[in-house]
C-alpha positions in Angstrom: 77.2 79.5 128.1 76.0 81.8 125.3 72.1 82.6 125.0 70.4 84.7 122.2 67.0 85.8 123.7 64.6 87.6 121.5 62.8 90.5 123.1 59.5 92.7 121.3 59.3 96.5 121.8 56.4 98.7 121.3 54.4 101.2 122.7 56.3 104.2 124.4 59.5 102.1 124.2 59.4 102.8 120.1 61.7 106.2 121.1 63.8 104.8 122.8 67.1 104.8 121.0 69.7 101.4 120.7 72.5 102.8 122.9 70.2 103.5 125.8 67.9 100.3 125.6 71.3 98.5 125.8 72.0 100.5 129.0 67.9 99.6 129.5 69.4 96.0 129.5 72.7 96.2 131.0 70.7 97.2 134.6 67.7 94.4 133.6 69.5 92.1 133.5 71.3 93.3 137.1 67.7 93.3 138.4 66.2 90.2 137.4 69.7 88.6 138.8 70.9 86.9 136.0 74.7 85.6 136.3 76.1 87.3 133.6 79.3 87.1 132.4 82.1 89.8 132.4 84.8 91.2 130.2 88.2 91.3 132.0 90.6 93.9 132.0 90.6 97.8 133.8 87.0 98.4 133.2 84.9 95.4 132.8 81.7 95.3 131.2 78.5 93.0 130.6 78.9 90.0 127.9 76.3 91.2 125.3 75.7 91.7 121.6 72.6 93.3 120.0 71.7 92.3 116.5 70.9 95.0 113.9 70.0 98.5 116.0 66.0 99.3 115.5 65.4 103.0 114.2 63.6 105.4 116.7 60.2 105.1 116.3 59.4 101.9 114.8 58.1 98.7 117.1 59.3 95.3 116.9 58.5 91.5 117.6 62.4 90.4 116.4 64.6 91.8 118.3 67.8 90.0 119.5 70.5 90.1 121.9 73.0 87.5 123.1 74.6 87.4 126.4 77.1 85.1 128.2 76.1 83.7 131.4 78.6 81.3 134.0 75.1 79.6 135.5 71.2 79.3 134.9 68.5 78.0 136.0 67.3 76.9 132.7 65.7 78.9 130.2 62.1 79.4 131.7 63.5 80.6 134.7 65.9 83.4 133.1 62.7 84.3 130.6 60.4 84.9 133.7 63.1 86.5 135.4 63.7 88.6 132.8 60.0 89.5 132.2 59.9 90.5 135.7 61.9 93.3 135.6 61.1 94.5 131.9 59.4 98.0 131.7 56.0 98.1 130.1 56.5 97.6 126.0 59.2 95.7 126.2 58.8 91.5 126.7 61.2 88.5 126.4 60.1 86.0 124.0 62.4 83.5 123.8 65.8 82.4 125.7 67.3 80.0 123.3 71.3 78.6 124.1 73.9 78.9 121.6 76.1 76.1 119.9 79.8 77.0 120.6 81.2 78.9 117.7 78.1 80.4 117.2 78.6 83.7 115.6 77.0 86.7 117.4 73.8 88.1 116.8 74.9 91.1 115.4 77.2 89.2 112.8 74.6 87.1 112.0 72.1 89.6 110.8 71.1 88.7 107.1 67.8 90.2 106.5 64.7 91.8 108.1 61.2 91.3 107.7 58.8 94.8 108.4 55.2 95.2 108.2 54.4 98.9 107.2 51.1 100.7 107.9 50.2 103.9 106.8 48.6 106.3 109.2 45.0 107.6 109.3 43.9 109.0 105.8 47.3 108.8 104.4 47.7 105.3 102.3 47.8 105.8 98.5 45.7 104.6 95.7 49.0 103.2 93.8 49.5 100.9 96.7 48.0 97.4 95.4 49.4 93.9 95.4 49.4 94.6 91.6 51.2 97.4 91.6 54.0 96.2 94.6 54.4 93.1 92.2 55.1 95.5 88.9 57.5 97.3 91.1 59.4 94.7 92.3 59.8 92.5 88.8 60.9 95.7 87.4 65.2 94.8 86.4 65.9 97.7 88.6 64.8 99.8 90.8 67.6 102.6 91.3 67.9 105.0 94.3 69.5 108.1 95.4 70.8 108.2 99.1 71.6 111.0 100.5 74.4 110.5 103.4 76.2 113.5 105.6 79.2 113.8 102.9 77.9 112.8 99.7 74.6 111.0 97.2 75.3 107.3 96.9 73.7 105.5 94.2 71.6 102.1 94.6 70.2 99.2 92.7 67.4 98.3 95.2 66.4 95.2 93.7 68.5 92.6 94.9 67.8 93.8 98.3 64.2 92.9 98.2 63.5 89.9 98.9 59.8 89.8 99.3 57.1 92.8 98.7 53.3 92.1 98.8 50.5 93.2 100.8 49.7 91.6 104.0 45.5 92.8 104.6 46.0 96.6 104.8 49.8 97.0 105.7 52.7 96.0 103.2 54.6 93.1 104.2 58.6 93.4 102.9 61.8 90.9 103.7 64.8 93.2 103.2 68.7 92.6 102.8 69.7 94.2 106.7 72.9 92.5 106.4 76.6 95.0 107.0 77.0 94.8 103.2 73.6 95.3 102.3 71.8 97.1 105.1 68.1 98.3 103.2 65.4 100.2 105.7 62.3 99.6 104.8 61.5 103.7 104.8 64.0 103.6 101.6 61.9 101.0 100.1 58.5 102.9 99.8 60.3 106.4 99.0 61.1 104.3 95.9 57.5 103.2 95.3 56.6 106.3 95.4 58.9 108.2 93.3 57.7 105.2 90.9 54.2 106.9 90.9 55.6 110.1 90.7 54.5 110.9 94.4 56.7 112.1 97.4 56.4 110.3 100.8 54.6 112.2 103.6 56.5 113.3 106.5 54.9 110.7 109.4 52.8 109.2 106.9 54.0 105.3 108.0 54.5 103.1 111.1 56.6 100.4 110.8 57.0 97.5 113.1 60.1 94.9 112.5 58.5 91.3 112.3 61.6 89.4 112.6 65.7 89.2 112.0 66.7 86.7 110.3 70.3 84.7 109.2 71.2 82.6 106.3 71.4 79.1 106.6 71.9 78.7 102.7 75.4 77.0 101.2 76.7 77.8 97.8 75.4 81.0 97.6 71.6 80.0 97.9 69.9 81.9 100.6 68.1 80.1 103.6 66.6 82.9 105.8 65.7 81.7 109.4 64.6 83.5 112.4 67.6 84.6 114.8 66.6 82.4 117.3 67.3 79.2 115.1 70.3 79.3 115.6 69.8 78.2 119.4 68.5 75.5 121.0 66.0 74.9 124.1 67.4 74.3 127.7 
């Protein structure tokens, strides 16, 4: 059986990187003896898929991850199980089963909600609901990324879905999908070259408030919280 469980991350556990919280898991999982399933072959490894890798440095409450198990003891069970051998800043929030056919979680990655904060005596006096809502009904908002090799030029707008503030933090739903992957840094370097500003080193925290997939047909977009793709067991 697959299961996608969503996990949170935060305090310390912000630095760690993606490849070694997936080790971080790989021995979890041996701990809170969970019957995992195992690739074949020479060198066989745990069944498991992450969904979109978290920068270092930023917290989450979305973060997924499916594995495939040969036996459970229902989805409580594996959750507390799991809980019990999770390091401090990191907690299982969910442990939903997945439909066969199910594409994995880090397939199914179509977009990423973020809140951003800005650290002590560092928010600007351009950021306003106002002023997010001038920026994102402008036709385009073009970007220069700089990569190791060369500049590549964006159109940002398509990619954001939703920009407003959210009490003192700005609340944004992003494309994070392979074709379209926007962090959310990229999105407020924009806003402030829009007021002719450059963004502080350090000036922003960042915590991911969910991953989501599209349900949508016909090109119409339906975003839905990872975990809606599984059901309860």
């Amino acid at each position: 059986m697959k299961v996608r469980i969503q996990f949170s991350k935060h305090g310390v556990m912000k630095f760690i990187g993606h490849l070694d919280m997936m080790r971080y898991f790989q021995k979890a999982i041996r701990r809170a003896g969970i019957d995992i399933a195992y690739s074949g072959g020479y060198s066989p490894h745990q069944i498991m898929s992450f969904a979109a890798p978290l920068g270092v440095g930023m917290e989450s409450d979305g973060e997924y991850m499916d594995i495939e198990v040969n036996s459970h003891n229902g989805a409580e069970a594996m959750t507390d199980a799991l809980n019990g051998a999770m390091a401090e800043g990191v907690r299982i929030l969910s442990v939903r089963a997945l439909p066969e056919h199910t594409k994995n979680a880090m397939a199914s990655v179509a977009a990423a909600g973020y809140l951003v904060r800005f650290r002590t005596d560092m928010r600007p006096d351009f950021v306003t609901q106002e002023a997010l809502e001038q920026f994102l009904a402008r036709p385009s908002i073009p970007f220069t990324k700089q990569t190791k090799k060369k500049e590549v030029q964006l159109d940002l707008k398509p990619a954001i879905y939703k920009l407003c503030l959210e009490g003192d933090a700005v609340s944004m739903l992003v494309d994070a999908s392979s074709a379209g992957n926007i962090k959310p840094v990229i999105v407020m370097e924009a806003l402030y070259r829009e007021h002719n500003e450059t963004l502080p080193p350090f000036a922003l925290e960042i915590t991911r408030t969910d991953t989501y997939l599209d349900l949508g047909t016909e090109g119409h977009k339906r975003l839905a919280p990872l975990r809606d793709a599984g059901e309860d067991f």
